[in-house]
C-alpha positions as CSV (number, residue, x, y, z in Angstrom):
1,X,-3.3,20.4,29.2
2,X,-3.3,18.7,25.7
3,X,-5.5,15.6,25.5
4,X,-4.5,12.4,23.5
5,X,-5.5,11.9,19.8
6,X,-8.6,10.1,19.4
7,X,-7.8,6.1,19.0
8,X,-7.8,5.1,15.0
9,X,-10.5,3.0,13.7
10,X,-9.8,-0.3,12.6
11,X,-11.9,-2.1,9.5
12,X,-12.4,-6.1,8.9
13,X,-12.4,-7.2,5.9
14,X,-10.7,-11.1,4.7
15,X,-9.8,-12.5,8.3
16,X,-8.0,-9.4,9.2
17,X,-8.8,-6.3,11.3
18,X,-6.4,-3.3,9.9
19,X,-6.2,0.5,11.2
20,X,-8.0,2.8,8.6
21,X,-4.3,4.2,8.1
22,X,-1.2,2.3,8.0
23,X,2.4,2.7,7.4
24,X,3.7,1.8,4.3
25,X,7.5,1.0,4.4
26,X,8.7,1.7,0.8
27,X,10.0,4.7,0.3
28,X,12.0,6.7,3.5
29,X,13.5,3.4,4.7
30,X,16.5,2.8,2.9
31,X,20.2,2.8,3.7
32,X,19.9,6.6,2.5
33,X,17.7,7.5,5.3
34,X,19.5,7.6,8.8
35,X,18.0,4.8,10.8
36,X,17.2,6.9,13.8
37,X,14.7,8.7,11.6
38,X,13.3,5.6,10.6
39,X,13.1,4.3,14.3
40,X,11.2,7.8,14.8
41,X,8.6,7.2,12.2
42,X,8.0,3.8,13.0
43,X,7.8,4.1,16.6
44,X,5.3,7.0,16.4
45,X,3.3,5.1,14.4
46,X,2.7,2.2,16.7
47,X,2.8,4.1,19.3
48,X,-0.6,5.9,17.2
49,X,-2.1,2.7,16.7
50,X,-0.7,1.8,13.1
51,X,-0.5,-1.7,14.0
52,X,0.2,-2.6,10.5
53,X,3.1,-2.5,9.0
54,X,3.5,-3.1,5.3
55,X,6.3,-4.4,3.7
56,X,7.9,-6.1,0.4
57,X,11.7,-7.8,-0.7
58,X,12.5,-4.3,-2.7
59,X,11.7,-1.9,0.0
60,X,14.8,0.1,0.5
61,X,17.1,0.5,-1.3
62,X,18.7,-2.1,-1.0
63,X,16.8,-5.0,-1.2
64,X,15.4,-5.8,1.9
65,X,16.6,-3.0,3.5
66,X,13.1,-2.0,4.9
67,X,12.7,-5.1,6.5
68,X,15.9,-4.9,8.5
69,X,14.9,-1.6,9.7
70,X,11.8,-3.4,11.1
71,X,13.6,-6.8,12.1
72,X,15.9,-4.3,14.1
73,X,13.1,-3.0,15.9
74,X,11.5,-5.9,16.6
75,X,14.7,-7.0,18.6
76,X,15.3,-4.2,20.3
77,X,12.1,-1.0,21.0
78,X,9.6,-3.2,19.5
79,X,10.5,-6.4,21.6
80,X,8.0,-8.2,23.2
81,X,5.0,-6.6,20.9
82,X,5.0,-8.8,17.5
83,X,1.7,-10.3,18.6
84,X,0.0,-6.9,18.3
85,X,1.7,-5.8,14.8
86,X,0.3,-7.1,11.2
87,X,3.8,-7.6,9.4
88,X,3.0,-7.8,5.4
89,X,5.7,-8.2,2.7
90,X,5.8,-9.5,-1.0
91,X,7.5,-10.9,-3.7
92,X,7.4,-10.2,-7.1
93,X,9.9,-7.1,-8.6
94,X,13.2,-7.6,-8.6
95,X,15.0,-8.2,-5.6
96,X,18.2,-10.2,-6.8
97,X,19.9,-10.7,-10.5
98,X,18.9,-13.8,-12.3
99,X,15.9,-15.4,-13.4
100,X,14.7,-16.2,-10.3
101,X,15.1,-12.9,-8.5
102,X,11.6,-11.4,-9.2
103,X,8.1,-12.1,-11.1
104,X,6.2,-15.0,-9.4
105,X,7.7,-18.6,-9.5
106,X,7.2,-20.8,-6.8
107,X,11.4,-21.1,-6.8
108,X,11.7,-17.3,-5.9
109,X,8.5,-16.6,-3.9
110,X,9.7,-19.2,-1.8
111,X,13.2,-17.9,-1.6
112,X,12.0,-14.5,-0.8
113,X,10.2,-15.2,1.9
114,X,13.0,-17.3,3.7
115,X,15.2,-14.2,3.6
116,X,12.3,-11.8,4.4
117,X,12.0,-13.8,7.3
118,X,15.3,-13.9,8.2
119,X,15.8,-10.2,7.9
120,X,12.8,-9.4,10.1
121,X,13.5,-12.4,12.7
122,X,10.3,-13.7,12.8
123,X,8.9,-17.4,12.2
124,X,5.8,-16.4,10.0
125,X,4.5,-12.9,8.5
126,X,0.8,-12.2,8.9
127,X,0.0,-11.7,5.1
128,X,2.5,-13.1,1.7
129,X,1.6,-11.5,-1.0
130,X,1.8,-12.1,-4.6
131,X,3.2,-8.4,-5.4
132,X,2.6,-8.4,-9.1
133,X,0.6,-10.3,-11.5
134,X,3.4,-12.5,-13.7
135,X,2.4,-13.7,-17.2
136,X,5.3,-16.1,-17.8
137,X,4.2,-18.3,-14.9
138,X,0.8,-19.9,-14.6
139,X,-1.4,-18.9,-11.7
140,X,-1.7,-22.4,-10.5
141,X,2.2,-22.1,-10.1
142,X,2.2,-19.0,-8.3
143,X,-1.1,-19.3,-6.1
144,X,0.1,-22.7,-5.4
145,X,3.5,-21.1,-4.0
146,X,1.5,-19.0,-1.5
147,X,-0.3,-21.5,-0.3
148,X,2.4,-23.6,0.3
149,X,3.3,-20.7,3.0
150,X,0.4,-21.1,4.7
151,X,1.1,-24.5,4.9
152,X,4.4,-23.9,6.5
153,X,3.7,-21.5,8.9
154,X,5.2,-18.9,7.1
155,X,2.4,-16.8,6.7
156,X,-0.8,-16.4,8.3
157,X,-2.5,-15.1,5.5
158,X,-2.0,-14.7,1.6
159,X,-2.5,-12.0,-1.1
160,X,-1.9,-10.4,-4.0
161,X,-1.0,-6.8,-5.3
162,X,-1.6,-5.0,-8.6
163,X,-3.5,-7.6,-10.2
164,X,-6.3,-6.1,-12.3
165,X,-9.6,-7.0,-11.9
166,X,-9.7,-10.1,-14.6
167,X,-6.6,-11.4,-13.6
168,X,-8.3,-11.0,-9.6
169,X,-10.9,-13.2,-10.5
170,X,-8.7,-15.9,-12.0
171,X,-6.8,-16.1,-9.6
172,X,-9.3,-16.6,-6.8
173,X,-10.6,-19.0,-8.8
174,X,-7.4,-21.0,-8.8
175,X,-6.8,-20.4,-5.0
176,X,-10.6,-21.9,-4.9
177,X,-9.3,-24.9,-7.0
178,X,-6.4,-24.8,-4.7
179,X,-7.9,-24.5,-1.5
180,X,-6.2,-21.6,-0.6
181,X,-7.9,-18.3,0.4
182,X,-7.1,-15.0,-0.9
183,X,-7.7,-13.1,2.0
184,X,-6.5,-9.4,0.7
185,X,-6.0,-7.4,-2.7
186,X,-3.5,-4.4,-2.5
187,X,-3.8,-1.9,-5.3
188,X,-2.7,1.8,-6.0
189,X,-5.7,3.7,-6.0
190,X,-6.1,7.6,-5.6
191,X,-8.4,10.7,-6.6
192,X,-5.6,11.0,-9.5
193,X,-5.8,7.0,-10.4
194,X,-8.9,5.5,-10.3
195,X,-7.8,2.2,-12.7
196,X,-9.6,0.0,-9.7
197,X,-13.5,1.4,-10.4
198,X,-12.8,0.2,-14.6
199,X,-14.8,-2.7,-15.3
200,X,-13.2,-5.4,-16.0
201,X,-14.5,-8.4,-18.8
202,X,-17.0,-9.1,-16.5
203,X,-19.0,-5.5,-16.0
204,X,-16.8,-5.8,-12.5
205,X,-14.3,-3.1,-11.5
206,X,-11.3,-4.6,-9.2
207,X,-13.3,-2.8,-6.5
208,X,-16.5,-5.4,-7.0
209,X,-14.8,-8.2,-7.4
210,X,-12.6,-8.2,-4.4
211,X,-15.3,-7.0,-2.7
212,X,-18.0,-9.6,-3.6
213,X,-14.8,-12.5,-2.9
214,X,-15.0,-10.6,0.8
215,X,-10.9,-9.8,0.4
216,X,-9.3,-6.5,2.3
217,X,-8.5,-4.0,0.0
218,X,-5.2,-2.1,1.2
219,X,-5.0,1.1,-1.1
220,X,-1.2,2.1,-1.7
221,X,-0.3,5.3,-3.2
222,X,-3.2,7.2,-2.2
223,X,-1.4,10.8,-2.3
224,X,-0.5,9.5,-6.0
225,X,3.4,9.6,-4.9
226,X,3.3,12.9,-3.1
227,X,1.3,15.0,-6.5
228,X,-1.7,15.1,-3.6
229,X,0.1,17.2,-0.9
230,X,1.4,20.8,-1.2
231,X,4.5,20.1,-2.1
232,X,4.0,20.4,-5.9
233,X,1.1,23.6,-5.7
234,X,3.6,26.1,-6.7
235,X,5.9,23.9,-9.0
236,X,8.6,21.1,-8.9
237,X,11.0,22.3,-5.7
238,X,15.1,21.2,-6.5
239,X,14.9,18.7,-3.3
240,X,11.6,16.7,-4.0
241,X,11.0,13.3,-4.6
242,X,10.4,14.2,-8.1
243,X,13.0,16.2,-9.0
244,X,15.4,13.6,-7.6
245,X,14.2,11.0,-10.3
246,X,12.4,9.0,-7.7
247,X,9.4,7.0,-8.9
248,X,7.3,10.3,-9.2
249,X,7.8,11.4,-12.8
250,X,8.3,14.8,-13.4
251,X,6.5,14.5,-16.9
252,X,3.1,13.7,-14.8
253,X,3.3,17.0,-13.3
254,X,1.7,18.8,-16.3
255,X,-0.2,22.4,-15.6
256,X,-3.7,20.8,-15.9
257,X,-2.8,18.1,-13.8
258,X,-1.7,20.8,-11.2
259,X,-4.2,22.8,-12.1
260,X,-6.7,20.0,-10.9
261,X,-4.5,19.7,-7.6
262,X,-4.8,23.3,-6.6
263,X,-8.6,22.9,-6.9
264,X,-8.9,19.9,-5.0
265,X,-6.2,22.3,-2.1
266,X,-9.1,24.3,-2.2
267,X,-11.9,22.0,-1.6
268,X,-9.8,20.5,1.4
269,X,-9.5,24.2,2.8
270,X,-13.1,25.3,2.5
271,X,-13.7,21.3,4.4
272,X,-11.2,22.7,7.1
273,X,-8.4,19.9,6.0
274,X,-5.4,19.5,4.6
275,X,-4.9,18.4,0.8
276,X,-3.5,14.7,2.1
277,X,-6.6,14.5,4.9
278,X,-8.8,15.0,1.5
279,X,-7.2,12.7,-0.7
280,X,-6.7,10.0,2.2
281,X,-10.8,10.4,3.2
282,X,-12.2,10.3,-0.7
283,X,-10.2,6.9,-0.7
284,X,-11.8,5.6,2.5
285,X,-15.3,7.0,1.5
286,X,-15.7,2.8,0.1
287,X,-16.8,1.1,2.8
288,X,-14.7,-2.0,0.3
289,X,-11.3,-0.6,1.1
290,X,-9.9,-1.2,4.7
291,X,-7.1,0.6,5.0
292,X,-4.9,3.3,3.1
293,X,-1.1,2.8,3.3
294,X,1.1,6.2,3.4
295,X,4.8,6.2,3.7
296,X,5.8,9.4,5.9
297,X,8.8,11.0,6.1
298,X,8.3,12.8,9.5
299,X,6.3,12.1,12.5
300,X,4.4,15.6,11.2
301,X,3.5,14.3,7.9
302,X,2.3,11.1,10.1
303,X,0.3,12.8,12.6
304,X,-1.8,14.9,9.9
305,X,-2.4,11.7,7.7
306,X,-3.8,9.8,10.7
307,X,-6.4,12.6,11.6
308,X,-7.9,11.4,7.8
309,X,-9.1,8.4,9.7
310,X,-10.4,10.2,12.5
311,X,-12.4,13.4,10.8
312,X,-15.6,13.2,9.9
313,X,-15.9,11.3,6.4
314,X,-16.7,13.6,3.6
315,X,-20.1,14.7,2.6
316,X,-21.9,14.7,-0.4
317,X,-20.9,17.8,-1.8
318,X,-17.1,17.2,-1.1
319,X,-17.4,14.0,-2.9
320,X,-18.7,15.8,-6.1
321,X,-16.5,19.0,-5.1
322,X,-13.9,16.4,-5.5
323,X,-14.9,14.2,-8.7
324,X,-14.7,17.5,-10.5
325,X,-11.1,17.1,-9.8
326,X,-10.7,13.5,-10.2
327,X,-9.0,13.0,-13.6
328,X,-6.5,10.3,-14.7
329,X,-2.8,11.5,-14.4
330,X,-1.6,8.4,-15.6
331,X,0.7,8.0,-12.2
332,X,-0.3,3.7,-12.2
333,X,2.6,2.8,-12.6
334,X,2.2,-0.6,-11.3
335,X,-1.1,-1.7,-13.5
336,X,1.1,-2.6,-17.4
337,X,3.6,-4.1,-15.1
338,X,1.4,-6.3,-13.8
339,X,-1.5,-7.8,-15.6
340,X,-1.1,-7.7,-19.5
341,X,-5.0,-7.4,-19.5
């Protein structure tokens, strides 16, 4: 008689109680994908317990395409349960031509989140975020834009994504000026891209000072875009994500880099878990981030990403089995795109 996976813990952090693990809707859910697969994914997932589902306006491809998936199983499977799902987007890449299809303008962030809205069939979202940092506009413009969505009703909560740790604590200091709260801070952040422990201007990594503001911290890309599963121990296969020019650059695969990844395989082995388990656990070793996002393919790759959250947490000696390991790839590819400093 099998006996039910043990129920995922849930962290609260900014006014919001998240699942350690949550599904990130970027990559898998585009027109590409067959949508019963999707439905499969997404299903299992709450059906686990991922409550949270994260979205943005340039999940797909298409644009927006994610957030039909969702919308359509909001009308249909998912009917009736919107009150127990955290539904996040953002705005901020490119989601339409023209000037105001992407960076962070009140005139597009506004726009965007109309048609997110739309798409998903819902009145409000429970967090906006700000999905890049946007030099061109001031912050006042910008933090101003997601509080006016509070305001509305659009959104329960607002944050923003990618902005480093400087640019963090400006713009909480507008949204203080403002009134508005900043209740979450989504960066990339894995064993191979660590850019959120650098201090910033301050002596404050990202890490401190969304932690000392008392924001969530939703770490995206902690498998660093696959590079931490055993897909890529014994090269670059023809049908991966890399090979098929995707976001994961096969440049970043260099022989120390994978050299570093087979020793970390290792260290998960002799812990009894699975490369991904290790790399999802090192990131939830801070008690200052709430929840990891990972975008599965299969209900498989699902399952063994969720036991992360319910293994023991690492010990001592994996952590420092593991910092021997933990280099720089240079895989952020979200941190010069985002905040010029």
């Amino acid at each position: 008689m099998s006996t039910a996976p043990p129920p995922l813990p849930h962290r609260r952090a900014g006014g919001l109680s998240l699942p350690a693990v949550s599904l990130g809707l970027w990559q898998n859910f585009g027109e590409a994908r067959p949508y019963a697969q999707q439905r499969e994914v997404v299903l299992h997932a709450v059906e686990r317990g991922v409550v949270h589902l994260d979205l943005a306006n340039n999940y797909g491809p298409p644009p927006f395409a994610a957030e039909e998936t969702v919308g359509r199983l909001l009308a249909t499977d998912l009917r009736g349960h919107r009150d127990e799902l955290v539904l996040t987007t953002k705005a901020g890449y490119r989601a339409w031509p023209g000037p105001y299809g992407e960076h962070g303008s009140a005139k597009y962030l506004r726009a965007s989140l109309d048609e997110s809205l739309r798409r998903l069939g819902v009145d409000a979202v429970d967090v906006f975020y700000s999905h890049r940092y946007d030099p061109t506009t001031p912050l006042e413009e910008t933090i101003g834009a997601l509080g006016a969505a509070v305001r509305a009703g659009k959104a329960v909560h607002v944050g923003i994504s990618s902005y480093s740790a400087d640019r963090t604590r400006e713009a909480l200091d507008v949204a203080a000026r403002l009134g508005v709260r900043l209740a979450v801070h989504q960066p990339a952040y894995s064993i191979l891209n660590r850019w959120v422990e650098t201090p910033g201007a301050d002596g404050r990594s990202l890490l401190d000072v969304a932690g000392d503001a008392g924001m969530a911290v939703v770490a995206f890309s902690p498998l660093a875009q696959g590079m931490l599963t055993p897909r890529y121990l014994d090269g670059v296969p023809a049908d991966s994500r890399a090979a098929r020019g995707g976001p994961l650059r096969p440049e970043w695969l260099t022989p120390e880099v994978l050299d570093h990844v087979r020793a970390l395989d290792g260290v998960a082995r002799a812990g009894g878990r699975t490369l991904p388990q290790l790399a999802l656990a090192w990131v939830l070793r801070d008690p200052r981030v709430t929840s990891v996002l990972v975008g599965a393919r299969t209900v498989e790759q699902l399952d063994d990403n969720l036991a992360a959250a319910t293994a023991a947490p690492l010990d001592d000696d994996e952590v420092a089995a593991v910092d021997a390991h933990a280099v720089d790839a240079g895989v952020n590819l979200w941190g010069p795109r985002s905040s010029d400093r």
